[in-house]
C-alpha positions in Angstrom: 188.9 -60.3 85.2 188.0 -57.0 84.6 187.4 -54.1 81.6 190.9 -53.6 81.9 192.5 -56.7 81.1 194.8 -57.2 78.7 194.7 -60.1 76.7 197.0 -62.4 74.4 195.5 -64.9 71.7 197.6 -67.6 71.1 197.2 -69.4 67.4 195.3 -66.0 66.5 195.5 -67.0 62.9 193.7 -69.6 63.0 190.1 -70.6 62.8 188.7 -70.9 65.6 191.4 -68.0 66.9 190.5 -65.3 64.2 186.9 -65.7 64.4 186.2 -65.8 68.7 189.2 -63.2 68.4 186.2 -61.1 66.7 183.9 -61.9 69.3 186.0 -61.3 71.7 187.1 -57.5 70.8 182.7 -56.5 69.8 182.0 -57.7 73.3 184.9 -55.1 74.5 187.4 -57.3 75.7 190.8 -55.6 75.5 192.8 -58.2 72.4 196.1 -56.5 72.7 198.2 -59.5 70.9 198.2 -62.4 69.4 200.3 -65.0 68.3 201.4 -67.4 65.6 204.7 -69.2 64.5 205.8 -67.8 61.2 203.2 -65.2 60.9 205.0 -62.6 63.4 204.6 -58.9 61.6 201.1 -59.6 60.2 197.6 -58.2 61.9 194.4 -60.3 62.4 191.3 -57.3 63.4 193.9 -54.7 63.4 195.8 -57.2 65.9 199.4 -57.1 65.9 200.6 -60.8 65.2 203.6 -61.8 66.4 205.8 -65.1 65.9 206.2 -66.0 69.8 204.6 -65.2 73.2 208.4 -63.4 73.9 207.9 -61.1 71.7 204.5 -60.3 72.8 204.9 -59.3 76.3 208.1 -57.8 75.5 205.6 -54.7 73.5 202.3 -55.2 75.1 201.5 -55.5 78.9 199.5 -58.6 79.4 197.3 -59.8 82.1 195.9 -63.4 80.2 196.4 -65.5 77.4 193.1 -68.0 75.4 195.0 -70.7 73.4 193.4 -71.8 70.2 196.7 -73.9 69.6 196.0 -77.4 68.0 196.4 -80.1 70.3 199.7 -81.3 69.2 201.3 -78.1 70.5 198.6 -76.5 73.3 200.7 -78.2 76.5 203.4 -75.9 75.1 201.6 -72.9 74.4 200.6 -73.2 77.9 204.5 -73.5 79.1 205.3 -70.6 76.9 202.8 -68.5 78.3 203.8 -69.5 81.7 207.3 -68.5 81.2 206.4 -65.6 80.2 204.8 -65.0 83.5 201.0 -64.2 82.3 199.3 -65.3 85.7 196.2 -66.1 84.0 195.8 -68.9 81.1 192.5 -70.4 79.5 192.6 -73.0 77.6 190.1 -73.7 74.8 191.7 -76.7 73.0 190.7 -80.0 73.6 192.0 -83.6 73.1 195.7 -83.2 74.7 197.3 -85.8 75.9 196.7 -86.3 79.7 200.9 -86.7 80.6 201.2 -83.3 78.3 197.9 -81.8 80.2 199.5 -83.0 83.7 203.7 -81.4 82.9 201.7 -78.3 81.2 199.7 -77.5 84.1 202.0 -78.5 87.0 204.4 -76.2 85.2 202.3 -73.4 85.2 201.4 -73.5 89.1 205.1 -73.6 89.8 205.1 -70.2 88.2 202.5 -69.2 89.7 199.8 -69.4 86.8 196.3 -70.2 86.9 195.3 -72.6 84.1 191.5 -72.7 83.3 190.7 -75.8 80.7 192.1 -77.3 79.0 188.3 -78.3 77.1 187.1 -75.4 78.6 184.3 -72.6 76.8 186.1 -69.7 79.2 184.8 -67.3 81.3 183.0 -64.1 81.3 182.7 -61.0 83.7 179.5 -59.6 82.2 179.6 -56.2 81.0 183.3 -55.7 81.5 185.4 -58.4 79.6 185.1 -61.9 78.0 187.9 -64.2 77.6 186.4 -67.5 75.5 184.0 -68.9 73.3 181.0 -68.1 75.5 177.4 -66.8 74.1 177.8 -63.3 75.3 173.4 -63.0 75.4 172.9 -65.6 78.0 175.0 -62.9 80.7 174.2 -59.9 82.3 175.9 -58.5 85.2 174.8 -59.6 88.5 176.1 -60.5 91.7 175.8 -64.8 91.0 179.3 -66.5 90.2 178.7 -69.7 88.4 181.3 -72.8 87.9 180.4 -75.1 85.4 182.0 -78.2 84.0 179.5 -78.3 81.3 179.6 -75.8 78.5 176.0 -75.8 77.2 174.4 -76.2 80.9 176.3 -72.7 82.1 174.8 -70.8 78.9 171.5 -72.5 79.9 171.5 -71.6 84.2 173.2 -68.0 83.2 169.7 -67.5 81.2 167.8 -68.2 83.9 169.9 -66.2 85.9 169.2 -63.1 84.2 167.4 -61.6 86.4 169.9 -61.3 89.1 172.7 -61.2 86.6 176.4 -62.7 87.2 179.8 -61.4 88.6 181.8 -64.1 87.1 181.0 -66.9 85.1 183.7 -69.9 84.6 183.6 -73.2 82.2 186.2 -75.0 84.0 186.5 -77.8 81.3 185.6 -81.2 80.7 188.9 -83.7 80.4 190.5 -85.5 83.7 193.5 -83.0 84.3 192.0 -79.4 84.3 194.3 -76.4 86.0 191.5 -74.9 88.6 189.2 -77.0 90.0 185.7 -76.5 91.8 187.5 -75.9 95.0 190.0 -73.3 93.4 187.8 -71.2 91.8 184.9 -71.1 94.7 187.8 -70.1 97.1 188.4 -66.9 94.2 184.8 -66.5 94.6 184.2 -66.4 98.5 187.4 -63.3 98.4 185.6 -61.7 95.7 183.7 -58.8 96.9 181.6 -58.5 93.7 179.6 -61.9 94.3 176.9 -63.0 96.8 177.1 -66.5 96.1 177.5 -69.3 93.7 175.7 -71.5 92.1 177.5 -75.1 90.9 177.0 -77.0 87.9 178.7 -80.5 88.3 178.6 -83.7 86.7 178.7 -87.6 86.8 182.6 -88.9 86.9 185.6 -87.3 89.2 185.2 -86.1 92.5 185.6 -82.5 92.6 182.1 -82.1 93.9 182.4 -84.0 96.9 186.2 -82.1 97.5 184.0 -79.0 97.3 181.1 -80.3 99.1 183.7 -81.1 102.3 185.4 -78.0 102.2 181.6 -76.3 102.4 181.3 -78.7 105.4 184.2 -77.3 107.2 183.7 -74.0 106.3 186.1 -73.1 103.7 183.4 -71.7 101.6 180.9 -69.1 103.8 178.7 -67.8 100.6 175.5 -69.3 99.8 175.9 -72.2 97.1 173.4 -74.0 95.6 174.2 -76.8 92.8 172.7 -78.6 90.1 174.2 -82.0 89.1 173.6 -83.5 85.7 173.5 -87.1 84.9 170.8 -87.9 86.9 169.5 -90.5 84.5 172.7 -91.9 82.9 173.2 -95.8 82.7 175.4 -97.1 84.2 178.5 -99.1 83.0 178.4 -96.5 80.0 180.6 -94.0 78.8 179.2 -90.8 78.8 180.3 -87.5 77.8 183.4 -85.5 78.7 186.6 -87.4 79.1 186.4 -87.0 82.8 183.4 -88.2 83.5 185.0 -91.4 85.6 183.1 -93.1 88.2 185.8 -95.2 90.5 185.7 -96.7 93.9 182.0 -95.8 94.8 182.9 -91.9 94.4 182.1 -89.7 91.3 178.5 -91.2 91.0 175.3 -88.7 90.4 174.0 -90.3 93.7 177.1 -89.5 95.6 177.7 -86.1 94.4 174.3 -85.7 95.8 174.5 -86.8 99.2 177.8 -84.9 99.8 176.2 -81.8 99.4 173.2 -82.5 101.1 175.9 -83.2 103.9 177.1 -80.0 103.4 173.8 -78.3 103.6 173.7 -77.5 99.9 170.6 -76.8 98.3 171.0 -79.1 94.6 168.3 -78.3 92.1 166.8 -80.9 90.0 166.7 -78.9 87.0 167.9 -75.4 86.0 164.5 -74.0 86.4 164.8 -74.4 90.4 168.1 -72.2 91.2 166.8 -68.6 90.7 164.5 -69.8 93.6 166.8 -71.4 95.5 169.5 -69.0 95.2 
């Protein structure tokens, strides 16, 4: 993720595609394709269109695709974009299918793609590129990375973050199956020569916190990291938000996401206010 990378929209036309495709380009992110079934030859923002991913990276060199693809057909926007071997795909689109979430993503590894979503906002390298549906205000560039499985609480911790700014910024989505976990993304981040440290934004449900908390523990992750969990006050017994918000066998609980990091010696701030401090 850099000024320099090249980027593919799949289901361009679209909505949703056409418009963050707008966004996209006036924040100076480098659009050089997009694509939509049946609409191959046409331009969306002086965008060439073209009917298939193929055809794409067979005229344009491209570094990452965003799908905007309905549900119905997003698991095989992502295999398309794997075979084409684009190494790194985010994934906007909500509500697929968990067994079409799973074969897409699993598919994509053993080509050696990194899937970010699906239910994901993106992710932003301030200043240099964007590559989702993110406010582009709330970041400036900095030397914090931030990984978030809540949309609205990144936008809110990257404002009060502003200060010290952010070198990389990821929503890694919401639903049960997700390509890059908490784990993958904070091993990127410990390599990554642009960021200090990294600040954590978890939630109730699924146990990628205390996976990242025990790889902190045995020293996998060096780098300061300080986290904020929400869900302090949810009920229990009741559904709450994102689709992967599970709580099973006494693991994925606010309390136990809590203690695994304090086990780790993690600093975890009980509200957004607290980080800048802490960090």
């Amino acid at each position: 993720m850099n000024k320099d990378t090249k980027v593919l929209v799949q289901g361009i036309t679209g909505r949703e595609g056409s418009f963050h495709t707008r966004l996209m380009k006036s924040y100076s992110t480098k659009i050089a394709a997009g694509t939509s079934p049946g609409k191959g030859g046409t331009q969306v923002e002086g965008i060439p269109v073209y009917d298939t991913v193929e055809e794409a990276v067979k005229e344009h060199e491209i570094d990452a695709s965003i799908i905007f693809v309905p549900a119905s057909n997003a698991a095989d926007a992502i295999v398309e974009a794997a075979d084409s071997n684009i190494k790194l795909i985010v994934t906007i689109t909500e509500h697929i299918p968990v067994i079409e979430t799973l074969r897409a993503v699993r598919y994509a590894k053993s080509r050696g793609s990194s899937v970010i979503g699906p239910n994901s906002p993106g992710l932003i390298a301030p200043d240099e590129t964007m590559i989702g549906i993110m406010p582009s205000r709330a970041f400036r560039k900095g030397r914090v990375g931030i990984i978030s499985r809540s949309g609205t609480l990144t936008y809110e911790v990257a404002e009060v973050l502003k200060d010290r700014g952010q070198s990389l910024v990821v929503g890694i989505g919401g639903d049960p199956i997700i390509g890059s976990s908490m784990l993958d993304l904070a091993k990127e981040m410990e390599a990554d020569p642009q960021t200090d440290s990294i600040v954590v934004i978890g939630e109730i449900g699924g146990i990628m916190e205390e996976r990242l908390a025990s790889a902190i523990a045995r020293g996998e992750i060096k780098k300061k990291v300080v986290a904020y969990m929400a869900g302090m006050t949810a009920p229990k017994e009741k559904r709450m938000g994102h689709a992967g918000a599970v709580v099973y066998m006494g693991m994925g609980t606010f309390q136990s996401k809590i203690e695994a990091f304090k086990r780790a010696n993690v600093k975890v701030a009980k509200t957004p206010y607290e980080i800048p401090e802490m960090i």
